[in-house]
Phi, psi and omega in degrees: 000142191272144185254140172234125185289166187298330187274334143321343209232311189294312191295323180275318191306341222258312184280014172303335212269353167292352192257302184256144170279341193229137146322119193260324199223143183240317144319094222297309220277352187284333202274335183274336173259023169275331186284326149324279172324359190207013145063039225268139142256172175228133168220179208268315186224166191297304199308359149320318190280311170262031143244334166296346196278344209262315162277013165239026152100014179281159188264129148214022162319161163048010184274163167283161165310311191294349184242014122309301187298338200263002171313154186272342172277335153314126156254120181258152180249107346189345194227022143113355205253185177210146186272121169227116198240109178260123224246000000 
């Protein structure tokens, strides 16, 4: 199980709604167990990011890094790193 730190828990509470239409989280401790529950990562840079997104079966052929960062399951995070929550 992944430990996600506040400013993690903070980037989604502040930015869920790029994901959702409605609140999932109110809470730091509600946001950490809905990303536990949907099994939410953090990786270090965007080619992290498309490679985990390029391995769990998403079409991201031909996208740029900005428009992985700009997905609605991407979050960045304030210390260089990204959140990717497939909601």
């Amino acid at each position: 199980m992944y430990e996600y730190d506040e400013e993690c828990l903070q980037t989604f509470l502040n930015m869920q709604s790029q994901l959702f239409d409605e609140p999932v989280a109110e809470t730091l401790e509600e946001a950490e167990a809905f990303l536990e529950d949907c099994m939410a990562v953090v990786v270090d840079s965007i080619k992290d990011v498309r490679d985990y997104l390029d391995e769990s079966g998403a079409d991201i052929s031909g996208m740029s890094d900005e428009e992985l960062e700009e997905a609605s399951e991407v979050f960045a995070l304030p210390n260089g790193q990204y959140l990717i929550v497939e909601g």
